[in-house]
NUZA-136091 format. One record per residue (C-alpha): residue number from 1; residue in one letter; chain; x, y, z. Coordinates in nm, 2 decimals, padded with zeros to 4 digits. Each point is the difference from the previous one (the first is absolute). Example, Ala and Ser with C-alpha at 12.3 -4.5 7.8 and 13.67 -1.06 7.14 Angstrom:
2
[1,"A","A",[01.23,-00.45,00.78]]
[2,"S","A",[00.14,00.34,-00.07]]
This chain:
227
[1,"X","A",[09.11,03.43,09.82]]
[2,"X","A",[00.00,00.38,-00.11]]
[3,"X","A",[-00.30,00.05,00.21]]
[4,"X","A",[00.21,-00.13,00.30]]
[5,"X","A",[00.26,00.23,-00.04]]
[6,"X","A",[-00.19,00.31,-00.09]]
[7,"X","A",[-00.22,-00.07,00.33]]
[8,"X","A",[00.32,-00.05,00.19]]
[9,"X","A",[00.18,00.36,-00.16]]
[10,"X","A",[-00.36,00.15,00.12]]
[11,"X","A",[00.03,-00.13,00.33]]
[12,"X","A",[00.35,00.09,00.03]]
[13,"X","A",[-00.06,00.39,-00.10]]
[14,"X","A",[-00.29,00.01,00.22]]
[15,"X","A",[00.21,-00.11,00.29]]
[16,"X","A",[00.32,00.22,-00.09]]
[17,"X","A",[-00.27,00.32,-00.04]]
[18,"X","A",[-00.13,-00.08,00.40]]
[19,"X","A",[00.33,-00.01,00.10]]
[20,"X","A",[00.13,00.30,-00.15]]
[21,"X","A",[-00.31,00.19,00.04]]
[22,"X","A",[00.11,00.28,00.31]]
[23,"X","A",[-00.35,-00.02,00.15]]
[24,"X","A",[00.09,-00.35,00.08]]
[25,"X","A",[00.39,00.12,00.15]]
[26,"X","A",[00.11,-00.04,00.36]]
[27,"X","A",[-00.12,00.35,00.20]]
[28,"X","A",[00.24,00.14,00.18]]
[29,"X","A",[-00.05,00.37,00.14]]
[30,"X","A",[00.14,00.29,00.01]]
[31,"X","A",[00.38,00.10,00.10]]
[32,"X","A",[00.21,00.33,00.06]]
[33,"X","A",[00.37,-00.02,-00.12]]
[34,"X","A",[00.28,00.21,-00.02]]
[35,"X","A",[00.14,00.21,-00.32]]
[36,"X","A",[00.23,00.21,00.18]]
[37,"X","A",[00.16,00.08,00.33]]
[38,"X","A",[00.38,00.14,00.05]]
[39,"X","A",[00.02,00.09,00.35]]
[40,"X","A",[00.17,-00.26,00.24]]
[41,"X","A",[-00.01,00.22,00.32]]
[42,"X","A",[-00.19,00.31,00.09]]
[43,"X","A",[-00.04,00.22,00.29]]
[44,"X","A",[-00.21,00.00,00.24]]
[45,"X","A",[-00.32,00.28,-00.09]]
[46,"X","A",[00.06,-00.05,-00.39]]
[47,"X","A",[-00.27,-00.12,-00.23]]
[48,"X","A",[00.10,-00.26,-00.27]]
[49,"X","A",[-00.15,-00.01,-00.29]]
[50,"X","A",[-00.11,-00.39,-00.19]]
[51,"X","A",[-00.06,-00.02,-00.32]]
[52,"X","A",[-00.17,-00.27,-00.03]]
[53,"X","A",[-00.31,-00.21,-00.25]]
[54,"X","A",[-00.26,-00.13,00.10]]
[55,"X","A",[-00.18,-00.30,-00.21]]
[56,"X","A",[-00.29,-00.27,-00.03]]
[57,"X","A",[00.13,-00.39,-00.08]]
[58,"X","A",[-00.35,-00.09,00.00]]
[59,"X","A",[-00.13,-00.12,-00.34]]
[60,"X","A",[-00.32,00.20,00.07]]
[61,"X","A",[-00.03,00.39,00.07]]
[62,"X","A",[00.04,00.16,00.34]]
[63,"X","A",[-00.26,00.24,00.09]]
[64,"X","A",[-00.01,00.13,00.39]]
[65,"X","A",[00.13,00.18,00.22]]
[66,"X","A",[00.38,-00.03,00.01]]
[67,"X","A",[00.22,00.16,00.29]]
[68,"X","A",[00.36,-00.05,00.15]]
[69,"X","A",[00.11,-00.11,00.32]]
[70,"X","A",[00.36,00.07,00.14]]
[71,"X","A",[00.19,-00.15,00.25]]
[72,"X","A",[00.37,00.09,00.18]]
[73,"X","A",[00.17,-00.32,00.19]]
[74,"X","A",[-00.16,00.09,00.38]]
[75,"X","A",[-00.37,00.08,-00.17]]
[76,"X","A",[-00.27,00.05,-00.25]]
[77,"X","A",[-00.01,00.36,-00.07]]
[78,"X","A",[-00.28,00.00,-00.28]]
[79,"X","A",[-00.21,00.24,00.18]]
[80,"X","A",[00.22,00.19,00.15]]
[81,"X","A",[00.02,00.27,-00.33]]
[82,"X","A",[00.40,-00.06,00.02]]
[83,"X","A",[-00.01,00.00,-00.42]]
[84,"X","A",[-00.16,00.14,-00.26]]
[85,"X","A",[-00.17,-00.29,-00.22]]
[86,"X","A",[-00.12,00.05,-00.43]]
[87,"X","A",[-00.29,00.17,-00.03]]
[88,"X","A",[-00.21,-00.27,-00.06]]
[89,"X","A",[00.05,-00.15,00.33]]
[90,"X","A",[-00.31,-00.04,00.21]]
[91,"X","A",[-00.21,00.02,-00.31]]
[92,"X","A",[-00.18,-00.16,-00.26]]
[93,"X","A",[00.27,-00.13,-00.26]]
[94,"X","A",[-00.01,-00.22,-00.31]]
[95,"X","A",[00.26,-00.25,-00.15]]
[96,"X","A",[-00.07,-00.19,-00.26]]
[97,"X","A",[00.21,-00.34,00.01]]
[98,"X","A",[00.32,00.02,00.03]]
[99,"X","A",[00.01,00.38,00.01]]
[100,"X","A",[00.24,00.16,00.16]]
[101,"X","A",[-00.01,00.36,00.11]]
[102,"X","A",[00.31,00.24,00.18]]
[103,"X","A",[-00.03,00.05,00.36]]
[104,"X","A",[00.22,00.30,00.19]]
[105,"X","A",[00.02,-00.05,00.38]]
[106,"X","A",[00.15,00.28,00.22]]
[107,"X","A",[00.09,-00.11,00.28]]
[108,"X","A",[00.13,00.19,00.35]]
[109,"X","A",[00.23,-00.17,00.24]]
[110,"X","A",[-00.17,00.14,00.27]]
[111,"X","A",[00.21,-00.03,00.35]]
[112,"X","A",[-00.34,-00.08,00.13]]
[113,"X","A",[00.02,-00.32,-00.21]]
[114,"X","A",[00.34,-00.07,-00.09]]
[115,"X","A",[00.33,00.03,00.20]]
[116,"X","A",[00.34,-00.02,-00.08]]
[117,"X","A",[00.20,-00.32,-00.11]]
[118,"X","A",[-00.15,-00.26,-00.28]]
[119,"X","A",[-00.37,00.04,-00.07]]
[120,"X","A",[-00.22,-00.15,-00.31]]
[121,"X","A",[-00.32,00.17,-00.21]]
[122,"X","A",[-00.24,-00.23,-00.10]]
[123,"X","A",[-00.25,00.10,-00.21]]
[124,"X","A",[-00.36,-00.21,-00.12]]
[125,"X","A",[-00.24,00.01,-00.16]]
[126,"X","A",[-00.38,-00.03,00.17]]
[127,"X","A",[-00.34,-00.10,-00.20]]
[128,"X","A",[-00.23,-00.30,-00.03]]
[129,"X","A",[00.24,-00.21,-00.21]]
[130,"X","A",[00.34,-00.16,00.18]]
[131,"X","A",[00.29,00.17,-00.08]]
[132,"X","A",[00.31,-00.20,-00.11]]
[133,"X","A",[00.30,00.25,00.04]]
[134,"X","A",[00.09,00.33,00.19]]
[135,"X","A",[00.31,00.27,-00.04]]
[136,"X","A",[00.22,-00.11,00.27]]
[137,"X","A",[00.31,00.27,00.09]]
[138,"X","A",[00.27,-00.04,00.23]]
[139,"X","A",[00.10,00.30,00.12]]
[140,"X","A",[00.25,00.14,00.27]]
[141,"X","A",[-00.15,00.31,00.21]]
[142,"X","A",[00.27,00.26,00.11]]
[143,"X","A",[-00.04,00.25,00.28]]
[144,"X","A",[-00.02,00.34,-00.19]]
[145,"X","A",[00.23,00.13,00.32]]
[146,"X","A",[00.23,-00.23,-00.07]]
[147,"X","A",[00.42,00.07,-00.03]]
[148,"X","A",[00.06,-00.17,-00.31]]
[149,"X","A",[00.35,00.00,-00.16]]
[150,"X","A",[00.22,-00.06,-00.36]]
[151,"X","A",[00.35,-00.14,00.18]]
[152,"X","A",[00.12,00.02,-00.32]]
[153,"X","A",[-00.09,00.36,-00.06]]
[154,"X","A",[00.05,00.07,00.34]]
[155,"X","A",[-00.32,00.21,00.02]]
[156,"X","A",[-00.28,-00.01,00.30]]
[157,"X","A",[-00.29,00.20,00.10]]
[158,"X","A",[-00.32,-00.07,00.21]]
[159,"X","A",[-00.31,00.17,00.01]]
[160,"X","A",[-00.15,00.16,00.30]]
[161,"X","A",[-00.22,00.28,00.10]]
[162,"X","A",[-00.05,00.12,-00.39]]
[163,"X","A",[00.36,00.03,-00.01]]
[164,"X","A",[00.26,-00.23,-00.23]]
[165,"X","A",[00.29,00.02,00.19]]
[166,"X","A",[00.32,-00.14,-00.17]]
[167,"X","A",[00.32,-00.13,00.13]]
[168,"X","A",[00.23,00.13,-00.23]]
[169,"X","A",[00.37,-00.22,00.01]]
[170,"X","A",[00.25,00.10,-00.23]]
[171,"X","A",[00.07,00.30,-00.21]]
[172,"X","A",[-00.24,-00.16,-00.34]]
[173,"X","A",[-00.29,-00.01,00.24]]
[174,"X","A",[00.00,00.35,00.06]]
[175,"X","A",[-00.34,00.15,-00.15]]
[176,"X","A",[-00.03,00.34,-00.10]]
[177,"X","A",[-00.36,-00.05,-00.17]]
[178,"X","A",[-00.29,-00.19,00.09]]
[179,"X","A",[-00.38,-00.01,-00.25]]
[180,"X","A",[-00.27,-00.19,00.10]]
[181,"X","A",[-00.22,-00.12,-00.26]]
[182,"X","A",[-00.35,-00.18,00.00]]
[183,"X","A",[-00.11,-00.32,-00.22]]
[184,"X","A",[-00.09,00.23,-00.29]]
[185,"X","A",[00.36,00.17,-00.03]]
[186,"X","A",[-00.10,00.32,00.10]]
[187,"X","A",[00.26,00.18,00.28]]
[188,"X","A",[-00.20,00.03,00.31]]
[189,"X","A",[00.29,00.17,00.19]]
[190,"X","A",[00.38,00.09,-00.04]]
[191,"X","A",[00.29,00.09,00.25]]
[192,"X","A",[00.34,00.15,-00.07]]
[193,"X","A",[00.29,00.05,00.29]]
[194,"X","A",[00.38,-00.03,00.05]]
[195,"X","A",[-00.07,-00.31,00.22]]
[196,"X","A",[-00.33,-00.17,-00.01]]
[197,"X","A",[-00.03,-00.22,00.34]]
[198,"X","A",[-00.38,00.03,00.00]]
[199,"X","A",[-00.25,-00.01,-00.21]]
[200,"X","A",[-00.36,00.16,00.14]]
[201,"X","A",[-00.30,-00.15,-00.20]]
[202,"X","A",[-00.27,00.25,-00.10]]
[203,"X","A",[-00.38,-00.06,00.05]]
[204,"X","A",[-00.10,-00.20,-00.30]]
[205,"X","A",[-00.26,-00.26,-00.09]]
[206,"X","A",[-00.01,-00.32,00.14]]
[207,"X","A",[00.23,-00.25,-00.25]]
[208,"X","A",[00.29,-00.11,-00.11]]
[209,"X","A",[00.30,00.22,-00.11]]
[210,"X","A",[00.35,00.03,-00.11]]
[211,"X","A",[00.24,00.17,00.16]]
[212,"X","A",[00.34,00.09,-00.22]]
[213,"X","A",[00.33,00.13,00.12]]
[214,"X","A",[00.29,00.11,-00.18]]
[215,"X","A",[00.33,00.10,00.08]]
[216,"X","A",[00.29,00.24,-00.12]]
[217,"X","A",[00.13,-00.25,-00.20]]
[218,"X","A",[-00.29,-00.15,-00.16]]
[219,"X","A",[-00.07,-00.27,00.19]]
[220,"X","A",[-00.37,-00.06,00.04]]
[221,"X","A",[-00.20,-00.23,00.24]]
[222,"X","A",[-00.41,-00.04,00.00]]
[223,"X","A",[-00.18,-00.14,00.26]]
[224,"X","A",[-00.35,-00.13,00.00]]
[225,"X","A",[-00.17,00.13,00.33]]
[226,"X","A",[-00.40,00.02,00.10]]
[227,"X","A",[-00.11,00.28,00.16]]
């Protein structure tokens, strides 16, 4: 009887070792998902940045060639060099299973690509092993030459012909001051008049900036603009 029951324990821990051992696991493949993204809308020429990770579900490493395909919603755009893939894209990478490793895409809403109105990023992954999950954004493109307005503030501008010019309602909305900054904080430009109506842009790398104004009284407004 003992013998019975210590075969059967045996059996049992031999069984319960093959179906925990990970060599024996369901593979699955490799996936990019999404840590971080703010931006809801964007204009049209800006680059976005993803921050993003990318891992192996297999139970077994990854070794290959890994790269990254993207895709708007009227086309694939993977070869198109509309964004800036990690480093390690197009070349030989490792992961050992269930790794995962960060992954930064840039990516430019090129007018060539996108147009205004919604739009999506989809971004995937591309080896020899099925992937089982991509960074999907939904995203709504503006025209950068757009008139956008703050009823509430009762401020309005639109950008044409390297010029912000404002339409300037009420008394508060009377700016006296205007700095441009880039992304890194640094004053790129400044203005000062009686009564600013226009703002003329200076020549300045391609990008992102922020354009503050400030009247007598203190009150401040900051746009977001590319130029």
């Amino acid at each position: 009887m003992m013998n019975k029951i210590l075969h059967r324990l045996i059996a049992s821990a031999v069984i319960l070792l093959i179906v925990c051992n990970p060599a024996n696991a369901i593979e699955r493949g490799v996936a990019v998902s999404l840590i971080n993204y703010t931006l809801d809308s964007v204009d049209l020429g800006y680059t976005i940045t993803v921050n993003a990770r990318v891992s192996n579900y297999d139970s077994l490493p990854f070794a290959g060639i890994l790269d990254f395909g993207l895709r708007n919603n009227h086309q694939t755009l993977s070869n198109t060099g509309v964004f800036n893939k990690p480093p390690y894209s197009g070349a030989q990478i490792s992961l050992n299973p269930y790794e995962t490793v960060p992954a930064i895409f840039s990516i430019h809403i090129d007018p060539q690509y996108f147009s205004p109105g919604p739009d999506v990023v989809v971004v995937w992954p591309i080896c020899n092993k099925p992937f089982i999950d991509s960074v999907v954004i939904d995203i709504y493109v503006h025209s950068p030459s757009s008139i956008k307005e703050d009823k509430q503030e009762l401020f309005g501008y639109i950008i044409l012909n390297d010029r912000i010019f404002l339409k300037n309602y009420t008394a508060e909305t009377n700016f006296k001051q205007v700095r441009i900054y880039n992304l890194l904080g640094q004053q790129v430009s400044e203005l000062h008049s009686e009564f600013i109506t226009e703002v003329p842009l200076p020549a300045l790398p391609k990008g992102l900036y922020l354009c503050e104004f400030l009247a007598a009284d203190g009150k401040r407004k900051v746009i977001r603009f590319f130029h």
